[in-house]
C-alpha positions in Angstrom: 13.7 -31.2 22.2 10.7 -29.1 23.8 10.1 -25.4 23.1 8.2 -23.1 25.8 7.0 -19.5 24.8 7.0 -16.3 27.1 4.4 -13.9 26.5 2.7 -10.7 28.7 0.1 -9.4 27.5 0.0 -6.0 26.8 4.1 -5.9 25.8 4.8 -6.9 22.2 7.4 -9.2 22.5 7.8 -13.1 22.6 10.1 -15.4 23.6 11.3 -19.0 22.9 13.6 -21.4 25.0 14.4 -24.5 24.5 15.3 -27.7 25.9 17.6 -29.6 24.5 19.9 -32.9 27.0 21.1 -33.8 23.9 22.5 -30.6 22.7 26.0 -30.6 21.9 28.4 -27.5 21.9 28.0 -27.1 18.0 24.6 -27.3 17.7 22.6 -24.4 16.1 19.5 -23.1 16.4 17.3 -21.1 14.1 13.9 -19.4 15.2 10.6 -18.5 13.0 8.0 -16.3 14.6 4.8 -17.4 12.5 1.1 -15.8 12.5 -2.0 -17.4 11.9 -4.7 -15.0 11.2 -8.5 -15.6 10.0 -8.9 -17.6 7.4 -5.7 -16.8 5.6 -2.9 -19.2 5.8 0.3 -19.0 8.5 2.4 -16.3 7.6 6.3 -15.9 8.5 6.5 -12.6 10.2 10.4 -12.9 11.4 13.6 -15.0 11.9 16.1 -15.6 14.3 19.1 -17.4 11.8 21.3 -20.3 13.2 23.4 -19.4 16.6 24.2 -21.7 19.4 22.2 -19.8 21.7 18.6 -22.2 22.9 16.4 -18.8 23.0 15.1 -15.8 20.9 12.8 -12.9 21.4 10.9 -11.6 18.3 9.2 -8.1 18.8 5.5 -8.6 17.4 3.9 -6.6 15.1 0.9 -4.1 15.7 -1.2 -7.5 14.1 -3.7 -9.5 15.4 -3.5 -12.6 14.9 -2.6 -16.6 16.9 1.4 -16.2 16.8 3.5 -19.5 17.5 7.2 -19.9 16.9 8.9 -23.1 14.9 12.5 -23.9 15.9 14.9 -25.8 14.1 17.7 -27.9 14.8 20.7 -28.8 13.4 23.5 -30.8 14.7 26.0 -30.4 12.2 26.5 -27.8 9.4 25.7 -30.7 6.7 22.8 -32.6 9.2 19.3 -32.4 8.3 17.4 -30.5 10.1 15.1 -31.7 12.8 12.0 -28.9 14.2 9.8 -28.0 17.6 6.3 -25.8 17.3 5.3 -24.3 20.5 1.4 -23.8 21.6 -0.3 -20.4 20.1 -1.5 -17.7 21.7 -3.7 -14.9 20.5 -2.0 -11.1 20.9 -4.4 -8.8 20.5 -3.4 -6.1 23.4 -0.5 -3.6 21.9 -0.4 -1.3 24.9 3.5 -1.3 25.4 3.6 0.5 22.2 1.7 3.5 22.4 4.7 4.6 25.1 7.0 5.9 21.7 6.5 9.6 20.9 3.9 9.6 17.8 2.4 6.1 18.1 -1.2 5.5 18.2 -3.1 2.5 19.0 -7.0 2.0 18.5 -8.2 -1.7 19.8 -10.8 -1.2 17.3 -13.1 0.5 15.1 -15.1 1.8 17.6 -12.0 3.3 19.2 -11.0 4.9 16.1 -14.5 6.2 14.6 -15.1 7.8 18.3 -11.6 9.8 17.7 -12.0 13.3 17.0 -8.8 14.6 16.6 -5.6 12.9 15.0 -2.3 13.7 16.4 1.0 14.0 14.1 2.2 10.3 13.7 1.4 6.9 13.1 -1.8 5.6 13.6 -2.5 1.6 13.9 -5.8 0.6 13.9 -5.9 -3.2 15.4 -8.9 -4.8 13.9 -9.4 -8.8 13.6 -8.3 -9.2 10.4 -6.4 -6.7 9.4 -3.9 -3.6 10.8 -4.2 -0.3 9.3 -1.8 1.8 9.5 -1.6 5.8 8.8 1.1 8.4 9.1 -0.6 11.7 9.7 0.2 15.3 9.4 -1.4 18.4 10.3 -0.6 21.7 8.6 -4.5 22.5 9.4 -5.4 22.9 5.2 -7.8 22.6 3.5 -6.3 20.4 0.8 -5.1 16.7 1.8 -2.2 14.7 0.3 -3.5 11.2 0.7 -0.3 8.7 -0.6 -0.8 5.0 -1.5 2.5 2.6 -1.9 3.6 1.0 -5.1 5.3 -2.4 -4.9 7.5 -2.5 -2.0 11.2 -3.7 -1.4 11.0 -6.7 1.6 13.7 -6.9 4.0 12.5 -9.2 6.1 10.2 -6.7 8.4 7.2 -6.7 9.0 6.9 -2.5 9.7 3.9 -0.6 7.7 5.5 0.5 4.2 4.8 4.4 3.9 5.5 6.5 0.3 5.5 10.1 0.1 7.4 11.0 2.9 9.8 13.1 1.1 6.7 14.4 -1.0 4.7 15.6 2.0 7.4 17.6 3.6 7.6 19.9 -0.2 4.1 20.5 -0.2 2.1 23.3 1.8 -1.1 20.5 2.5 -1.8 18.2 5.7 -0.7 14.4 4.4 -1.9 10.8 5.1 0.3 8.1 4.3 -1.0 4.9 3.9 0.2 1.4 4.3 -1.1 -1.4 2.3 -2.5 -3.9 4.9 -2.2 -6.6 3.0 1.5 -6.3 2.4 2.0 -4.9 5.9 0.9 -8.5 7.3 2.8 -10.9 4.9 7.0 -10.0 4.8 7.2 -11.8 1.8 4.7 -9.8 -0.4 5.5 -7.0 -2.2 2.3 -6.0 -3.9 -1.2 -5.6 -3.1 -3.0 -3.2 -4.8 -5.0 -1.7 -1.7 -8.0 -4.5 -3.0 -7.9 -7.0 0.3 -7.6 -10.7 1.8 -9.4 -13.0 2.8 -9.9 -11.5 5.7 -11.0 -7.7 4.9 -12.7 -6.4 2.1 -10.8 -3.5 1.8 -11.9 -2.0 -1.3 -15.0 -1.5 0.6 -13.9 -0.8 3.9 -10.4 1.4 3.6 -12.5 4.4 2.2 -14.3 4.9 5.6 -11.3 5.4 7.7 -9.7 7.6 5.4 -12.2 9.8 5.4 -13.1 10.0 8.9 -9.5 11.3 9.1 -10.1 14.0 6.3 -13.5 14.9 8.3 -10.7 15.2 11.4 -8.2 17.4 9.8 -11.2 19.4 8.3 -10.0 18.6 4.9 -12.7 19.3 2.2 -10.3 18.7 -1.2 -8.0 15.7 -1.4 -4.9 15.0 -3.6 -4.8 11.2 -4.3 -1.4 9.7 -4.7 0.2 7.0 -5.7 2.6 5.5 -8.5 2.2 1.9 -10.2 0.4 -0.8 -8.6 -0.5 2.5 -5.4 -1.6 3.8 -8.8 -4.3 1.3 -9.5 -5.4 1.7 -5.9 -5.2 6.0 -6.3 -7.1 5.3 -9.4 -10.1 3.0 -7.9 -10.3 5.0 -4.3 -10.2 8.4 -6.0 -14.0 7.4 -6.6 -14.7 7.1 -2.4 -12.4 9.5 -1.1 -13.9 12.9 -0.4 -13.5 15.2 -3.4 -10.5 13.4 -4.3 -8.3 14.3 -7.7 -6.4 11.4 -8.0 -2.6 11.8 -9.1 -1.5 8.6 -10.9 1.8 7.6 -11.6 2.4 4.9 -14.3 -0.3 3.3 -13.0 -1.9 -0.5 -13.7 -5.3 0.3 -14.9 -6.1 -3.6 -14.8 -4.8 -6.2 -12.3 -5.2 -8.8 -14.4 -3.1 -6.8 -17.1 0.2 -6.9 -14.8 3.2 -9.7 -14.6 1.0 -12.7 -14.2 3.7 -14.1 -11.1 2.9 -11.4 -9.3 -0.7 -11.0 -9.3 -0.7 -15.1 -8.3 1.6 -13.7 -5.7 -1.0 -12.0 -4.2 -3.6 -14.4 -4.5 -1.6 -16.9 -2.7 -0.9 -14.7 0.0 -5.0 -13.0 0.1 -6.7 -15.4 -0.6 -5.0 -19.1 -0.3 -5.4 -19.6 -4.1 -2.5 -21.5 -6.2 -1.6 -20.7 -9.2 -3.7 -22.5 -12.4 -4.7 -22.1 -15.7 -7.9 -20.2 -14.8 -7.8 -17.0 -16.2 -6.8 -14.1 -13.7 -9.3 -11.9 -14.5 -12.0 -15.1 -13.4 -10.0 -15.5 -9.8 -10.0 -12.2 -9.3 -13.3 -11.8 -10.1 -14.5 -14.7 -7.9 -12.6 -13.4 -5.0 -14.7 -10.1 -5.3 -11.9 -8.1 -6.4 -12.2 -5.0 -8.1 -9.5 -5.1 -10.2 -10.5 -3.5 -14.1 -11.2 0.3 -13.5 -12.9 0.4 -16.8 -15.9 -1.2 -15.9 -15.5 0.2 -12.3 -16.2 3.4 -13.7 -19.0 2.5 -15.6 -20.7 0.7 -13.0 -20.7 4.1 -11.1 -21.5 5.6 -14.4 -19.1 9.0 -14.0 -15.1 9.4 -14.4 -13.4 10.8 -11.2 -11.0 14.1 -11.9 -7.3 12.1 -12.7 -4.1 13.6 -13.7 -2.1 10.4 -15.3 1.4 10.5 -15.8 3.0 8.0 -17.9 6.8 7.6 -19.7 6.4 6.6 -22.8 8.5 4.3 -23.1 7.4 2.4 -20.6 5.4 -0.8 -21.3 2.4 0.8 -19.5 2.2 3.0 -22.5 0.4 0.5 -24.5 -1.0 -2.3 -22.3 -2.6 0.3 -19.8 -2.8 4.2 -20.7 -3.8 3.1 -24.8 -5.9 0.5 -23.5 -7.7 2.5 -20.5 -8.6 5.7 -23.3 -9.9 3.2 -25.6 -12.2 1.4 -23.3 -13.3 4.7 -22.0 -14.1 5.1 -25.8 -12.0 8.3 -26.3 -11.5 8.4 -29.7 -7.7 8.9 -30.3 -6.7 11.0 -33.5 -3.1 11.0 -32.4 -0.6 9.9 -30.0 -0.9 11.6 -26.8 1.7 14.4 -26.6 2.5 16.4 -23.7 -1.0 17.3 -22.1 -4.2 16.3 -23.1 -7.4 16.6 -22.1 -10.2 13.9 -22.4 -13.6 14.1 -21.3 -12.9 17.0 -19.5 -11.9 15.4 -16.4 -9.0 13.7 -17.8 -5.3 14.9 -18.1 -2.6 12.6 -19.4 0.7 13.8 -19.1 3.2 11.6 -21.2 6.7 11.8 -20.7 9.4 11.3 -22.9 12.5 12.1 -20.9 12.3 10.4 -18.2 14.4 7.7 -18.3 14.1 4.2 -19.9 11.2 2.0 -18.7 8.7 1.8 -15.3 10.2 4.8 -13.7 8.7 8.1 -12.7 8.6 11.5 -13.9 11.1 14.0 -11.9 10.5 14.2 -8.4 10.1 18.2 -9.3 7.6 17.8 -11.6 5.4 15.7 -9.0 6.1 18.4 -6.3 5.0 21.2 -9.3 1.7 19.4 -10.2 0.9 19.2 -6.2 1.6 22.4 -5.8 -0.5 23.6 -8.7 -3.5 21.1 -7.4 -3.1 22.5 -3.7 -3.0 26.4 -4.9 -6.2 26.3 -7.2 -9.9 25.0 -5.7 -10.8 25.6 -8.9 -9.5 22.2 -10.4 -12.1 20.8 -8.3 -15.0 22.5 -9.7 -17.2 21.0 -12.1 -15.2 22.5 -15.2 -12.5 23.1 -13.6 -10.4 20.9 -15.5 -11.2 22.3 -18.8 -10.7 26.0 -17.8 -7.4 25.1 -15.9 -5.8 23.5 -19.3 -3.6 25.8 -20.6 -2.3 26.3 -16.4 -1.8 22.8 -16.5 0.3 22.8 -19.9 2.5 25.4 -18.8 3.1 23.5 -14.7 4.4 20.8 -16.8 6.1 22.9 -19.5 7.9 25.2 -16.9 9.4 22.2 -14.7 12.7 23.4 -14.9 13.8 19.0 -15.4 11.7 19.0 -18.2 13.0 22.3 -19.6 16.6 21.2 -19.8 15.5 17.8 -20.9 13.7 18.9 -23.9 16.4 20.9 -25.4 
């Protein structure tokens, strides 16, 4: 059995055939489209399941990367299997798919920092290691709706995974969706905090390209988004962003303080390590992760303007919202009710009608506290959280879900 690719560069499909004289009518055949990129390890990007048809195209993604494809044999439903790998080749040249309506494709930084102007639509820039991918629109504000994903849902694709969609057609501000490159390049991963591979060091690098977009759009406040593990990542980049307030959902306020399988998840995936009984907080740390915000912040020395949302009865109460305030030393006389205010750039907004668990506020509520954000430059200035309390109370106080769930 021999398998032979088909490849033109420039269109963003593959395909496999292959030969087979001993093939029998019942044979099957199953397809893997795999990608090899930098130093991480091969990745499966799509699958062509068990048919009697001897060929299969994959589409390829907007990635980078050596792509090869692995098919597999087998002769009878209950026969083992037996496997062909054909050559590599390196894609690289996406042309074919800037022909959709609202697709853009830079070959590389330098294509994308010359850019001026950024069209409604998705944006892929193709760099060696990574993709990065944006969904932008332009309502020509002056306040931006930046969104970062939580943990992600896999069906198999290996598509850019956008959040806020639904969010950024409520609000009256420009929006920038962003997908988590890391997760965009591995189908099988559903969480990666924004904070790299192997490859990229994205916690240094994703803030640049963000806000050469904001500079675009002629954005001069930003409203950072994101909810869970996109929390973490709205949490740390709210620090890099231009004149970001980030808007934190549930968040993680330590990696290493998250399930434990699915942080080794990641690091499998990022960074080639296997799971072991080193501490996570020493693998991250040796894989130059940021990934305590604590001492991130202290490091810097100054607290970025956050509004934190967080149920109450979800286990993030304790083991990241209690333990975030105390290592910020905040000195806690009570339970955090409602709205609070610590050192004056600080809101926590705890929820206790929300449902049971890791789930978010109302959807209305969100949309309210945008709203609010995007109406008032005045949260932005250097007190402005402090004068703006008793707005913010009532924003959360008049969402007409919290109303009827509070009596």
């Amino acid at each position: 059995m021999e398998i032979n690719i088909e490849y033109t560069r420039g269109i963003s499909k593959i395909t496999a055939y292959v030969s087979d004289p001993a093939s029998q009518d019942a044979d099957e055949y199953a397809f893997y489209l795999m990608r090899k990129s930098g130093e991480l390890l091969p990745v499966k990007v799509a699958v062509g399941w068990y048919s009697t048809q001897r060929s299969h195209s994959f589409n390829i993604p907007i990635i980078k990367g050596h792509y090869y494809i692995i098919c597999f044999k087998k002769a009878r439903p209950d026969s083992e299997q037996s496997r062909v790998i054909s050559d590599h080749i390196y894609v690289e040249d996406f042309s074919d798919r800037k022909v959709p309506s609202k697709v853009y494709v830079y070959a590389d930084e330098r294509e994308f920092f010359n850019t001026r102007e950024f069209h409604n639509g998705t944006h892929y820039v193709t760099l060696d290691a990574v993709t990065l991918s944006f969904k932008i629109v332009n309502k020509q504000t002056e306040t931006c709706f930046v969104s970062l994903a939580a943990a992600a849902k896999r069906d198999g694709t290996s598509d850019p995974i956008f959040t806020g969609v639904g969010l950024s057609k409520q609000i009256e501000s420009s929006s920038i969706l962003v997908s988590d490159p890391a997760v965009h390049a591995d189908p099988a991963l559903t969480l990666g905090w924004y904070a790299g591979n192997k490859n990229c060091e994205l916690q240094l690098d994703l803030p640049r390209y963000i806000n050469h977009i904001l500079c675009a759009l002629n954005a001069v406040r930003t409203i950072l988004f994101g909810s869970s593990g996109g929390g973490f990542a709205t949490l740390f980049y709210s620090t890099r962003i231009t004149n970001a307030i980030a808007l934190a959902v549930n968040p993680q306020t330590s990696i290493a303080r998250f399930h434990a399988h699915l942080v080794w998840d990641y690091l499998k995936s990022c960074f080639n390590v296997n799971k072991s009984k080193n501490s996570l907080d020493s693998v991250l740390s040796k894989h130059r992760v940021q990934y305590s915000l604590v001492p991130f912040y202290k490091r810097l020395g100054f607290l970025p303007k956050i509004v934190y949302l967080q149920n109450r009865s979800d286990w993030h109460y304790e083991e990241h919202l209690m333990y975030f305030l105390k290592s910020l030393g905040v000195n806690i006389q009570s339970e955090p009710q409602n709205v609070e205010l610590y050192l004056d750039s600080l809101y926590t907004i705890v929820g206790r009608t929300w449902g049971e668990g890791h789930v978010p506020p109302p959807k209305e509520l969100i949309v309210d506290l945008i709203r609010e954000l995007e109406g008032d430059p005045n949260y932005w200035a250097a007190q402005g959280f402090v004068k703006n309390k008793e707005q913010m109370i009532k924003v959360v106080s008049g969402c007409k879900i919290e109303a009827e769930n509070e009596r």
